[in-house]
N, C-alpha and C positions, 0 to 999 in steps of 0.2 A: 497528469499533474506536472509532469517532468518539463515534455515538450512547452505548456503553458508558462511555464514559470522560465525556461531558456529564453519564449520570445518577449515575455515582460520583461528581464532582464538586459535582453540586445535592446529593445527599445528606449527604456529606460534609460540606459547609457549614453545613448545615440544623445538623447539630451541633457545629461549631465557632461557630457562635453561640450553642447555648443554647433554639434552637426545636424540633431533634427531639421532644424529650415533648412538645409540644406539637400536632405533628401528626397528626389525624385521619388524613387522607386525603391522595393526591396523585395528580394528572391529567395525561398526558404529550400534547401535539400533537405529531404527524407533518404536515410541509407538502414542497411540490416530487417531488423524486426519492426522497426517503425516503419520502413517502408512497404513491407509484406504485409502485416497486420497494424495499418497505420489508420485507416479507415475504419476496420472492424474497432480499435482503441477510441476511435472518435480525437485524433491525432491531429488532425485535420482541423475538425474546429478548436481541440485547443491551444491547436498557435493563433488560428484567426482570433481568439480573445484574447491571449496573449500580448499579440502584437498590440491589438486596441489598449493595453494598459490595463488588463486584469487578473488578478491573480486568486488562485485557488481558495484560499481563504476567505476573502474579502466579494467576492462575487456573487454576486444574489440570484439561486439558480434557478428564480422565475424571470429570469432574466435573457439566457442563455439563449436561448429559441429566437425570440426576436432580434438582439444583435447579432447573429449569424446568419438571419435570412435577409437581413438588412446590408452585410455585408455585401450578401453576393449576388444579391438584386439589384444592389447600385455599382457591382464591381471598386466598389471605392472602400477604404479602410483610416479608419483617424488613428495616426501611428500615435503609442504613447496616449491616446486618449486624446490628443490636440490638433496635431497634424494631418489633416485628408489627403490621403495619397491612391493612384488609385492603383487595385490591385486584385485581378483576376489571377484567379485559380488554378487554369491550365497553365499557366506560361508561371506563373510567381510561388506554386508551390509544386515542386516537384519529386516524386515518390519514385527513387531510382532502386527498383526491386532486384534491381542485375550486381549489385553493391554492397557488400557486407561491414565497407567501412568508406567515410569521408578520404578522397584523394590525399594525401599526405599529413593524414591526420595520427597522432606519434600515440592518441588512447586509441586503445583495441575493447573497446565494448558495442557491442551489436546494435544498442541505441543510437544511432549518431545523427543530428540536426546543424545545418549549416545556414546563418543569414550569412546574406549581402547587400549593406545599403551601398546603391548609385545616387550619383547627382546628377542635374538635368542633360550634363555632355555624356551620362555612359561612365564617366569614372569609378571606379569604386572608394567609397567613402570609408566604408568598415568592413571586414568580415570576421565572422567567428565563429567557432565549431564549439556546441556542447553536447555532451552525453546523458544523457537519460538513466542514471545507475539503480534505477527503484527505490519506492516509495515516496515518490517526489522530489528524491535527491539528485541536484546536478550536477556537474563539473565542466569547466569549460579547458577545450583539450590546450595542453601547453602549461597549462596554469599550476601553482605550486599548489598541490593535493590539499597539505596542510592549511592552507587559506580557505579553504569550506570547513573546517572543523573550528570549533566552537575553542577557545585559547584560554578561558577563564581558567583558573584553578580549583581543582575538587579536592576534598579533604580526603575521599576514598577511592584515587583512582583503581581500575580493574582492565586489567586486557586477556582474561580468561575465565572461564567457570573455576577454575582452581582457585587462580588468583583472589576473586570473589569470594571465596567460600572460606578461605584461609583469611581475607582479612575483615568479613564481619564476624567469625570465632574469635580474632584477636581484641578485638574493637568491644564483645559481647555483644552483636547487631542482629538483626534479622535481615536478611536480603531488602525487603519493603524498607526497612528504617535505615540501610546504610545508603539505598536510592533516594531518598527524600532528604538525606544530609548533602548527597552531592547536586540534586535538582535546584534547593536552594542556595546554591554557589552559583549554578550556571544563569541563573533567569535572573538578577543581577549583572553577571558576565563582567564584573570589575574586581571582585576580589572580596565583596563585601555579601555579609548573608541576607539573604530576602527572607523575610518572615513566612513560617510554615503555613500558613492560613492562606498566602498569593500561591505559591504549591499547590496546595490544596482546593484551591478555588478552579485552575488551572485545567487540573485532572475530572472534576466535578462538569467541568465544561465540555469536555471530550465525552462524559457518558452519558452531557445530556445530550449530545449530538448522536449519540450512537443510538439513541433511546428514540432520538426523533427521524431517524432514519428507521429503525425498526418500524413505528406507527405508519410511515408513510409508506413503504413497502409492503405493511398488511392490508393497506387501504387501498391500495392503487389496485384497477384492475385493465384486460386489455392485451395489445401486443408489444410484445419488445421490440425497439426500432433494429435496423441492419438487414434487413432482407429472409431469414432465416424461421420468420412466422412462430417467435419462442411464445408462448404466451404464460404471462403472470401465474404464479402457482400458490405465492405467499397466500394471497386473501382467499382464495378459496380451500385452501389447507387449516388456516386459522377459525375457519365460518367452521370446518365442520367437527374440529375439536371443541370450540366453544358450543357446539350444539350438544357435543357426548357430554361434555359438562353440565348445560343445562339438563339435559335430562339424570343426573344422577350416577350420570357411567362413567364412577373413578376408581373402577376396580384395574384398570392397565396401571402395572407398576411401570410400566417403557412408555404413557404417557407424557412423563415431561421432556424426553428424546424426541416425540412428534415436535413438541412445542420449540427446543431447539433446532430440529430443523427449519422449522418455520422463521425462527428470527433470522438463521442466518443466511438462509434463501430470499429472506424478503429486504437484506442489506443489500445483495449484490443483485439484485433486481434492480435494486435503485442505482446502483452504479452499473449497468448493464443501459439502464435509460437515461444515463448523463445526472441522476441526483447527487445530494451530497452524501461524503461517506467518510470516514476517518482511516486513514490509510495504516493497517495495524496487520502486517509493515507496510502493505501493498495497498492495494485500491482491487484488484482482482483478488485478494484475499483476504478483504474488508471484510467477511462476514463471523469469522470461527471467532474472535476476542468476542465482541460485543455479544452473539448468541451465547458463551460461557457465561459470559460477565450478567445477561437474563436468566441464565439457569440456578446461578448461585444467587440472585435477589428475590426470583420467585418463589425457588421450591427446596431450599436449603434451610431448616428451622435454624435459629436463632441468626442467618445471613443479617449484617448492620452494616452500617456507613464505615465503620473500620478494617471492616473486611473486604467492602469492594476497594479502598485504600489498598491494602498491601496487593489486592489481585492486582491493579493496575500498575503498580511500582514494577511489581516482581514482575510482570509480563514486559515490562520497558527496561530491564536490566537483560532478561533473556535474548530480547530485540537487539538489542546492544551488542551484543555477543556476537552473533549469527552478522549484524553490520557489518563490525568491526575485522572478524575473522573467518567470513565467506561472502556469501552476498547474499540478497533477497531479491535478485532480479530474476523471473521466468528468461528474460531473453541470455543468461548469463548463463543458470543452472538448472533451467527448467522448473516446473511448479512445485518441487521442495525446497528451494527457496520462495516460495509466494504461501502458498497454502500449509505447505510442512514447517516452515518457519509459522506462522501464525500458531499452528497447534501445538507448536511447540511452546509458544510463551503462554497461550491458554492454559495448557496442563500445570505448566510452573506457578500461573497466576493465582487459576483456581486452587491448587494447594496450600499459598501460603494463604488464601483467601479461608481455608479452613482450618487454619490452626498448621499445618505441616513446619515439618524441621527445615532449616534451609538444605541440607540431604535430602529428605526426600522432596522439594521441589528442586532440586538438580533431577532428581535420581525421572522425575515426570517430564521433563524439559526434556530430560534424555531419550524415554521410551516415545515420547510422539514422534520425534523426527525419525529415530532409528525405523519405523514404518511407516514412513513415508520416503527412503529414501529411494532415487530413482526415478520417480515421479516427472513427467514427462509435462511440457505444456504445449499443448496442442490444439487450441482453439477454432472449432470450423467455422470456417470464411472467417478468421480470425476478430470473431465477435467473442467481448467477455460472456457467455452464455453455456454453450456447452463446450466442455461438461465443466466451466466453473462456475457457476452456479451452486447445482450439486455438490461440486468438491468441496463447497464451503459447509456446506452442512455435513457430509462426512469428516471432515476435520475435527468440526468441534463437537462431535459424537466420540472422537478417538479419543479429543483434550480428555475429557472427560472418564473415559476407560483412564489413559495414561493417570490424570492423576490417581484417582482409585487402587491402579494397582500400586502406585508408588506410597500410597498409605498404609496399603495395608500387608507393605513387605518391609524387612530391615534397611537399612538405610547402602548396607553394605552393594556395589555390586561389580558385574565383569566390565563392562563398556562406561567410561565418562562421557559427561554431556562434550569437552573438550574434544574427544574422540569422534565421536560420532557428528560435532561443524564440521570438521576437518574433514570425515569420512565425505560430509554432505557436497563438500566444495569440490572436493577429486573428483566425484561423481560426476560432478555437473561439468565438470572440464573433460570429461573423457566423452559426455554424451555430444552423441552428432546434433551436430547447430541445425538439424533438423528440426528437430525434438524440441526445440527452445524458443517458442515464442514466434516460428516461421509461418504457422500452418499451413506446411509443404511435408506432413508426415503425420501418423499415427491417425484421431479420429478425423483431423482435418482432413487428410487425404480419404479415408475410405467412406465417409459418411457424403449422399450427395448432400446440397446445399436446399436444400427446398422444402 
C-alpha cells in the first residue's frame, strides 16, 4: 500500500504542477526490504498501479490483473492515468538489493522508493524519495514530519497509555467514548464536530470490508501466487467445521478457536493473493482484529452493535499508541510490530467489547505484545505466506487468551502497557536488520523455497 500510494502521489504531482506533458520517461529505485522482499510484497506491481493513478482505496481489485499485464505486454504505462509513457521493467524499476537506504537520503528507514521523471533530452524533471513506514503510511524524505499528521484539533488529546487512561477518569469516559469524541473532530479536520452517526457509519464500513474479505477468503480455493506452491487452507478448514456442525458435533468447547483461525487465515490468504484487506495496522497482519472482531459477533451471547463499536474504537486507540510511540513496521522492528501490534489492539478491543474497565483493556493490550516480543519477520522468498499466514491466526488466538486473563485478574499490575511499546521498539532496534523484513535469515534462510 505504501510503495502504491508513493507513486500515485510523485504522479499526481508531477501534474499538479504542470510537468506531466513534459515527461518522457520515469525511473523508480527499490532500496532495503522493498528491494529484498519487494517482489514476494507484490512491490512491483504496486508502483505500476500507482504510477497509472491508482490508489489503494479506490481501486477495484478485479481490476488489478489486467492492468498489470497490460502494462507489461505493451511495455507502455499512462502516468497519472493520462499520460502514455513507455516503461519497461528492467531498466525503469530497479530493485537494488546491495542498498539498505536511498544514496543521500537524511530518513534512515529500510523502506526506501526513489522516482525520477526525465524529459525527452534526459534532464531530470523531479525526483523524490519516499518511505514506506507501515500500514500504508508514507513520508517523503526531507519533508516536515508534522505535515502527514492530521493538524485538526481534538478535545482529548493522548501521547501515552497513561496519559489516556488518566484523562478519560478525568473526563468519566470509556476509552471507546473518549476515541469517538476525538474521531469526530478529525473527519471534519476544521475544528467543527461531525455528527456521531458519519463516525459510526465510517467504522461499520471497515467491518463490512473485513466481513467481506473473510467470505472471499473462505470461498477462494487453489494456489497462492509467488512461486512457493502455498495452497488455500481457509475453504477447506471452514467445509470441515461446517460439516462437524451439520452433523451435531458441538461438544468441542475449543471449536470457535478453529473458526477463528479460519477467519483470519482466510484474511491473509486474500492479501497473500493481491485481495483487499483492511490494514489493522499492517496488511501482513490484516487478519487477528477482523477474526476477534468474528469471534465476538458469532459466539459471545448477548455480542450487539455497541459492542463491536467500542471493540473498534478501543483497538484504533491501541493502534495509536504503538504508531505514535514505536512503529508497526516488520522492516523497522520485525513482526511485533505487525502481528504483535495487531494482537495487541485485539485484546484491548475485545475487552472493552465485553464490558471491561478501561484497566483492564490496558492491562490485555499489555499481555498480548509482552508475548510477542522479539518476534522476528522472516518471510520465505519473501512472500506474505509463511509463516504469516499462520501468525495471524496465532495472534488472534493469543488476543483472545490476553483478553480473558485481563478480566478475570484485578486491574492492578507489574509491567504498563507504556512499558512494554517502549520495551517493543528497543527490541526491534537492537534486532539484526536481518530479522526484519529481509528474508536473508531465520525461516527464509533455512526453509528451501519449493
Amino acid at each position: 500500500m505504501g510503495p502504491m500510494r508513493a507513486a500515485f502521489r510523485f504522479a499526481n504531482e508531477l501534474e499538479n504542477r504542470g510537468l506531466l506533458d513534459k515527461v518522457k520517461c520515469v525511473q523508480v529505485e527499490l532500496y532495503g526490504s522493498l528491494a529484498l522482499t519487494g517482489l514476494g510484497h507484490a512491490t512491483d506491481r504496486a508502483v505500476l498501479l500507482g504510477l497509472s493513478g491508482n490508489e489503494p482505496a479506490n481501486i477495484d481489485p478485479d481490476a488489478i490483473e489486467s492492468t498489470v499485464a497490460e502494462i507489461r505486454a505493451s511495455r507502455r504505462i499512462e502516468l497519472a492515468g493520462t499520460l502514455p509513457i513507455a516503461f519497461d521493467e528492467s531498466s525503469d524499476l530497479v530493485f537494488h538489493s546491495d542498498l539498505m537506504f536511498p544514496p543521500g537520503a537524511q530518513t534512515r528507514h529500510p523502506n526506501g522508493l526513489k522516482f525520477t521523471a526525465y524529459d525527452a533530452a534526459g534532464l531530470v524533471l523531479d525526483m523524490r524519495t519516499f518511505f514506506s513506514i507501515g500500514g500504508g503510511f508514507i513520508i517523503e524524505d526531507g519533508a516536515d514530519a508534522s505535515a502527514y499528521k492530521r493538524q485538526a484539533p481534538i478535545p482529548f488529546p493522548f501521547h501515552s497509555s497513561a496519559e489516556l487512561l488518566a484523562t478519560a477518569e478525568a473526563n468519566e469516559l470509556s476509552i471507546s467514548q473518549l476515541m469517538l469524541e476525538n474521531e469526530c473532530a478529525l473527519v471534519e479536520g476544521n475544528g467543527e464536530r461531525a455528527p456521531v452517526a458519519v463516525v459510526r457509519q465510517g467504522i461499520e464500513r471497515l467491518w463490512q470490508v473485513m466481513q467481506g474479505c473473510v467470505e472471499r477468503g473462505m470461498a477462494a480455493e487453489g494456489i497462492l501466487p509467488g512461486g512457493l506452491n502455498v495452497r488455500r487452507r481457509a475453504h477447506r478448514l471452514a467445509g470441515r467445521l461446517r460439516e462437524k456442525e451439520a452433523d451435531g458435533l458441538h461438544g468441542d468447547p475449543l471449536a470457535p478457536l478453529d473458526w477463528v483461525t479460519v477467519y483470519a487465515m482466510a484474511v491473509n490468504e486474500e492479501n497473500a493473493a493481491g485481495g483487499r484487506v483492511v490494514t489493522a495496522p499492517t496488511n501482513g497482519a490484516a487478519g487477528v482484529v477482523p477474526a476477534v472482531a468474528h469471534y465476538y459477533d458469532r459466539f459471545i451471547a448477548g455480542a450487539d452493535h455497541e459492542g463491536m463499536m467500542r471493540f473498534f474504537l478501543t483497538s484504533a486507540a491501541i493502534g495509536i499508541l504503538y504508531k505514535e510511540n514505536a512503529s508497526i513496521s516488520g522492516a523497522e522492528v520485525g513482526c511485533q510490530g505487525e502481528v504483535g501490534v495487531a494482537c495487541s489492539m485485539a485484546a484491548g478491543g475485545l475487552t472493552a467489547a465485553l464490558g471491561g474497565t478501561n484497566g483492564q483493556v490496558e492491562h490485555a493490550a499489555e499481555i498480548a505484545m509482552e508475548h510477542n516480543l522479539g518476534m522476528t519477520c522472516d518471510p520465505i522468498g519473501g512472500l506474505v505466506q509463511i509463516p504469516c499466514i499462520e501468525r495471524n491466526a496465532m495472534g488472534a488466538a493469543k488476543a483472545i487468551h490476553a483478553s480473558r486473563l485481563a478480566l478475570n485478574e484485578q486491574e492492578e499490575h507489574k509491567v504498563s502497557l507504556d512499558q512494554v511499546i517502549r520495551t517493543m521498539y528497543l527490541t526491534g532496534l537492537d534486532m539484526q536488520s536481518r530479522y526484519k523484513e529481509t528474508s536473508l535469515a531465520g525461516l527464509a534462510l533455512n526453509v528451501i523455497e519449493c
